[in-house]
VOPAGU-2260 file (C-alpha; in pm, 1 decimal, decimal comma):
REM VOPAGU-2260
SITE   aa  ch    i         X         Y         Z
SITE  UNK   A    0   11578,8   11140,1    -499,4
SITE  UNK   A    1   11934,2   10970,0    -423,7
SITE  UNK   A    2   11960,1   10561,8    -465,8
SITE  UNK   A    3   12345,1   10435,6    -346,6
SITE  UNK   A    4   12398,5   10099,8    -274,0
SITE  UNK   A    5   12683,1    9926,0    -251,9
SITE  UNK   A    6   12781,2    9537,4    -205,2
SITE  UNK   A    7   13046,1    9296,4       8,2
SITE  UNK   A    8   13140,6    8951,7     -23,9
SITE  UNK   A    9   13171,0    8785,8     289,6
SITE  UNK   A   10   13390,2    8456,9     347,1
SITE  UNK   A   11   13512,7    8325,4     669,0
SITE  UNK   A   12   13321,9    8639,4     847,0
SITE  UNK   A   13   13585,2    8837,9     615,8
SITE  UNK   A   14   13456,6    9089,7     431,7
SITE  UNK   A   15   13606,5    9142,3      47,4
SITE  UNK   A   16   13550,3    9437,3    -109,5
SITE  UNK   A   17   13712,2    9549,6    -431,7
SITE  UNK   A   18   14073,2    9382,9    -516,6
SITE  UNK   A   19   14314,5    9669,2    -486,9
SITE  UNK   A   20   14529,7    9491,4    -798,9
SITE  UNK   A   21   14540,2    9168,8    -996,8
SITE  UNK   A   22   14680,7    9026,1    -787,6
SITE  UNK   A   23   14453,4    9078,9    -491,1
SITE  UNK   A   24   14135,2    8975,5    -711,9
SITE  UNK   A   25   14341,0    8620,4    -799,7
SITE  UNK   A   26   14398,3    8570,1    -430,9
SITE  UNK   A   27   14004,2    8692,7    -386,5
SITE  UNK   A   28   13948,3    8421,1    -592,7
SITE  UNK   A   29   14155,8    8157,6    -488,7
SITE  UNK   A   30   13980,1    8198,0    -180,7
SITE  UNK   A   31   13651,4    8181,3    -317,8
SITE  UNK   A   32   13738,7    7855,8    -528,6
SITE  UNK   A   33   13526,7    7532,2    -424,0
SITE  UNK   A   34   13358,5    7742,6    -170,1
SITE  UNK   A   35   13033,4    7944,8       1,6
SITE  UNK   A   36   13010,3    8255,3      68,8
SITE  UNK   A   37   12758,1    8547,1     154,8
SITE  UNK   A   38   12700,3    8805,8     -95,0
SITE  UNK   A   39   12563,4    9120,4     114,4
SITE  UNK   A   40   12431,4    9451,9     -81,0
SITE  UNK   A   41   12317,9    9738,8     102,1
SITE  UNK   A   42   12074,5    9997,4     -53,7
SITE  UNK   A   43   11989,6   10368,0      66,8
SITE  UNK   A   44   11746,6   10591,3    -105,3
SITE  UNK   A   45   11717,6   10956,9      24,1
SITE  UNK   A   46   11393,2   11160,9     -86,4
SITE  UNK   A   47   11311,2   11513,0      44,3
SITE  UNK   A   48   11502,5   11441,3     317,1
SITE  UNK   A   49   11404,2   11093,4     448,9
SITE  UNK   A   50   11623,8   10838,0     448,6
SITE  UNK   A   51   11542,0   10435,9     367,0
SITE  UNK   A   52   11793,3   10154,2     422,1
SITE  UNK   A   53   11802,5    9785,9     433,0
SITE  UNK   A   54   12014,6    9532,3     264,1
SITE  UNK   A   55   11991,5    9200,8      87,5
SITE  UNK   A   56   12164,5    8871,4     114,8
SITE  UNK   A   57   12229,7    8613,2    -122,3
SITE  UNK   A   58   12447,8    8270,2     -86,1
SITE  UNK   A   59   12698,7    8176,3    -370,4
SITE  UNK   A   60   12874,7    7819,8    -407,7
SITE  UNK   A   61   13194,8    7845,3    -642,1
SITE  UNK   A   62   13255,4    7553,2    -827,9
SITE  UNK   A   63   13631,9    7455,5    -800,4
SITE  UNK   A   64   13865,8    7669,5   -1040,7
SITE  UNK   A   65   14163,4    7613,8   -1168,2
SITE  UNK   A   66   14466,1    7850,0   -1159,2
SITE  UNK   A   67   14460,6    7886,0   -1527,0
SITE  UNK   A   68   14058,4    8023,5   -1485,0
SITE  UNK   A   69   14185,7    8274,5   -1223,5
SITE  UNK   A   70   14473,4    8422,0   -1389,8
SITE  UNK   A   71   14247,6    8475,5   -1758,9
SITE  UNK   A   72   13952,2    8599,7   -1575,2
SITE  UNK   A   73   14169,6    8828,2   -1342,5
SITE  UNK   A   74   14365,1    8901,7   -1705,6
SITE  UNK   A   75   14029,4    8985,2   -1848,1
SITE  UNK   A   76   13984,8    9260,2   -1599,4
SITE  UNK   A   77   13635,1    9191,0   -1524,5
SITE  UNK   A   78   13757,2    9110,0   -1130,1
SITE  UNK   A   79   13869,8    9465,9   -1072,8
SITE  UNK   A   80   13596,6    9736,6    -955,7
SITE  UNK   A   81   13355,7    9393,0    -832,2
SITE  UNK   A   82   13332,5    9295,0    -486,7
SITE  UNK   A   83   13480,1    8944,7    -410,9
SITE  UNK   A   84   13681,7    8990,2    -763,2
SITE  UNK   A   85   13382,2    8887,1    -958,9
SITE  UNK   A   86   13095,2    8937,3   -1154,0
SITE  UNK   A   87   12805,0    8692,9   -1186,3
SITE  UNK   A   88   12648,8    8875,8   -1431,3
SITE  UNK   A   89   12940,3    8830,1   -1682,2
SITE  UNK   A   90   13221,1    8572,0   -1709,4
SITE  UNK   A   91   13214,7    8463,4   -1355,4
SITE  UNK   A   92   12870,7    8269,1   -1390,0
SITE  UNK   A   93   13050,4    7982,8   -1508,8
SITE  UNK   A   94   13218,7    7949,0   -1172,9
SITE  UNK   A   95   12860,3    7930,5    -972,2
SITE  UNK   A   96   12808,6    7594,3    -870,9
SITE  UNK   A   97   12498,2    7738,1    -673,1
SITE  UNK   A   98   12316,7    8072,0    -598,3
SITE  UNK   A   99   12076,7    8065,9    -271,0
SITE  UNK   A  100   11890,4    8458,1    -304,6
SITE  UNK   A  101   11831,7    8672,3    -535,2
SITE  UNK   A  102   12082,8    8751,4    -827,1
SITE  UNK   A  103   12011,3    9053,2    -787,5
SITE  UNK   A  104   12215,5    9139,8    -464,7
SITE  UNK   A  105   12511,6    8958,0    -645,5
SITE  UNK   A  106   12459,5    9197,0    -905,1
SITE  UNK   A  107   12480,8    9434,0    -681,7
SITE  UNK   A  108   12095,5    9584,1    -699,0
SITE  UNK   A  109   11887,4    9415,4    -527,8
SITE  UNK   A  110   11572,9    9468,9    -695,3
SITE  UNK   A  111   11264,5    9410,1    -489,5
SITE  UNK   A  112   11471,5    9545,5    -187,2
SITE  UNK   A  113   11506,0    9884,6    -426,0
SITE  UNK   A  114   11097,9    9842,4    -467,1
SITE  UNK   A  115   11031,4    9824,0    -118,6
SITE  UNK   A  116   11247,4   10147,3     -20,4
SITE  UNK   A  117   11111,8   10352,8    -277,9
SITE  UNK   A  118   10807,7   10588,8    -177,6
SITE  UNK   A  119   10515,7   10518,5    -339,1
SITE  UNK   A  120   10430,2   10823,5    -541,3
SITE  UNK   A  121   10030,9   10905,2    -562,7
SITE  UNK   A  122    9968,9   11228,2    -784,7
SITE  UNK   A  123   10290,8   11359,8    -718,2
SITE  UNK   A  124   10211,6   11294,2    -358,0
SITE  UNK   A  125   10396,9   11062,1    -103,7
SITE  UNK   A  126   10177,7   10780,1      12,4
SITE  UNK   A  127   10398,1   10560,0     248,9
């Protein structure tokens, strides 16, 4: 069995993915600052060849931040590898003002989506 899943901030209807540098997660953030946005994680599991997708969403308000914030989170290095610059899971979950979802998808695993995907295994047997 394969699980991938992978996750996008969306702002604007622009999608962030990973910041390339420091610099692109401070503008990332910037952006983000004082703002909603989607948080969108999509999850495929593969098992004897079948194939199950679906994906989650999630809402995030930043608070505002200030430039000094940005530049010693994006210092940190948290920002780089996480979609939209951040994670909520770590340092970042001071700057949420307000999640609507599951913090799970922000996390970038949506749980109960992963449940729901998953074959239910009876004896060894498949029982979708």
């Amino acid at each position: 069995m394969v699980l991938g899943a992978d996750t996008v901030v969306v702002v604007d209807g622009t999608v962030l993915g990973k910041p390339i540098d420091p610099d692109d997660g401070a503008a990332m953030l910037r952006r983000l600052s004082g703002r909603m946005h989607d948080v969108i994680t999509a999850v495929a599991v593969q098992d004897r060849g079948a194939i199950r997708w679906g994906h989650a969403r999630s809402r995030v308000t930043f608070r505002p931040l200030s430039s000094a914030e940005i530049v010693e989170y994006v210092t940190s290095g948290e920002p780089l590898g996480k979609a939209g610059a951040y994670a909520i899971q770590g340092r970042a979950a001071g700057f949420v003002a307000e999640l609507d979802g599951d913090r799970d998808t922000v996390v970038g695993l949506p749980l109960g989506l992963v449940r729901r995907l998953l074959p239910k295994r009876v004896g060894g047997l498949i029982a979708d």
